[in-house]
C-alpha positions in Angstrom: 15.9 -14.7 3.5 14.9 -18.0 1.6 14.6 -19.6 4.8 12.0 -17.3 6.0 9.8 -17.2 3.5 10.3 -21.2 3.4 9.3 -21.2 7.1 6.2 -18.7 6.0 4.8 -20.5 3.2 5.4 -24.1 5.1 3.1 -22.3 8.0 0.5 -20.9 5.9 -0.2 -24.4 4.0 -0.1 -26.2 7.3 -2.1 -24.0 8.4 -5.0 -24.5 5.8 -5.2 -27.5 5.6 -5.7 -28.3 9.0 -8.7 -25.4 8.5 -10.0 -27.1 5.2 -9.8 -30.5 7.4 -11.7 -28.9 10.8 -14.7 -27.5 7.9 -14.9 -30.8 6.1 -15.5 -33.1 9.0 -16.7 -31.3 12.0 -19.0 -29.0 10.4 -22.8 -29.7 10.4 -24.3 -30.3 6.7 -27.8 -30.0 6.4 -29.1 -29.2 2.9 -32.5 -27.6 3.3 -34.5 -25.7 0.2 -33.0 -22.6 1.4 -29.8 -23.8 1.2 -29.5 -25.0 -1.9 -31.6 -21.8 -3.6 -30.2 -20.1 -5.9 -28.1 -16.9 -5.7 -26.4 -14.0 -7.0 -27.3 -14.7 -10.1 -31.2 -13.6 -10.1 -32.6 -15.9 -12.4 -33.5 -19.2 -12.0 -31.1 -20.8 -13.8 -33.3 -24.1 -14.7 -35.2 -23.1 -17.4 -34.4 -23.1 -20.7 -31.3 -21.0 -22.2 -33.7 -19.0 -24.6 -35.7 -17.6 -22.1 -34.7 -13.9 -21.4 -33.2 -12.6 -18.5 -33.3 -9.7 -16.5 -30.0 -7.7 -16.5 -30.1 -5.7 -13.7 -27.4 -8.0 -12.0 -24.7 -7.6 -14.4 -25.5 -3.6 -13.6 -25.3 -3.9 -10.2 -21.9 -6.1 -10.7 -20.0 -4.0 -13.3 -21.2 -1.0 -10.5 -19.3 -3.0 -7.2 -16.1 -3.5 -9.4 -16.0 0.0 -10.5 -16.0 1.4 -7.1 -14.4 -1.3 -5.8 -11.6 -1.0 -8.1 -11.7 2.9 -7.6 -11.4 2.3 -3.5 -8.3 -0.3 -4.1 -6.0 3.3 -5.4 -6.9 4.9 -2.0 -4.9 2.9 -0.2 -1.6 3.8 -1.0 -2.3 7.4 -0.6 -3.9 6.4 3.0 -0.7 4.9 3.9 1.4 7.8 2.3 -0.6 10.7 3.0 1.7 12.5 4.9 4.1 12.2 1.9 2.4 13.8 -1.4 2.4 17.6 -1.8 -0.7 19.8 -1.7 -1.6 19.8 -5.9 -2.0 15.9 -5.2 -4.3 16.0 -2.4 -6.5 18.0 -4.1 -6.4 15.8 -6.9 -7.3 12.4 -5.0 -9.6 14.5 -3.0 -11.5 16.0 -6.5 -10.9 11.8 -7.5 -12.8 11.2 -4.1 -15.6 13.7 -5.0 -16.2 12.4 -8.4 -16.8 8.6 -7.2 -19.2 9.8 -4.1 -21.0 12.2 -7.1 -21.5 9.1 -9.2 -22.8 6.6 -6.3 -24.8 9.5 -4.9 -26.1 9.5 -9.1 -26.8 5.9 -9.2 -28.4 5.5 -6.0 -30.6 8.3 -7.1 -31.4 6.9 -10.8 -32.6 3.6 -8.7 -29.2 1.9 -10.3 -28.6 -0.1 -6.7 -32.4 -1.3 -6.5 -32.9 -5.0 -7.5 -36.6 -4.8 -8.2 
């Protein structure tokens, strides 16, 4: 058993460092102004620290973990489906109906629009 997860973790670093050396020196770096924009953030993040902000990225990111977090308990009902009783399919199915009601709500509200 120790052997074989010795053997597994040997392969997996091997095997990433020979991918972290193939993407440092083969791949083909050319920093243009697109580049090297920023992202995610949506603010420039070169002006002053007093200058406001607008928060409508923090809302769109506290709104991807939620319903990501939400989606990561469906899969081990996917995988045992075929094992829970009736009164707890209808509850992960009334779970599933309450997390399309709220996306269908934020979507509606303009909650998922950047601008």
């Amino acid at each position: 058993m120790k052997l074989n997860l010795f053997i597994y973790l040997s392969i997996s670093f091997i095997l990433s460092f020979i991918v972290l050396f193939f993407s440092i020196f083969l791949s083909f770096k050319s920093p243009d102004k697109e580049k090297v924009s920023i992202y995610e953030c949506g603010f420039n993040p070169f002006h002053s620290t007093g200058q406001p902000f607008s928060i409508r990225f923090f809302l769109i990111s506290i709104l991807f973990l939620v319903f990501d977090l939400e989606i990561i308990y469906l899969f081990p009902w996917s995988v045992n489906s075929n094992l829970i009783d009736y009164y707890s399919q209808f509850i992960i199915y009334l779970f599933i109906m309450i997390l399309v009601i709220g996306l269908v709500y934020e979507w509606l509200r303009g909650g998922l629009e950047w601008e």
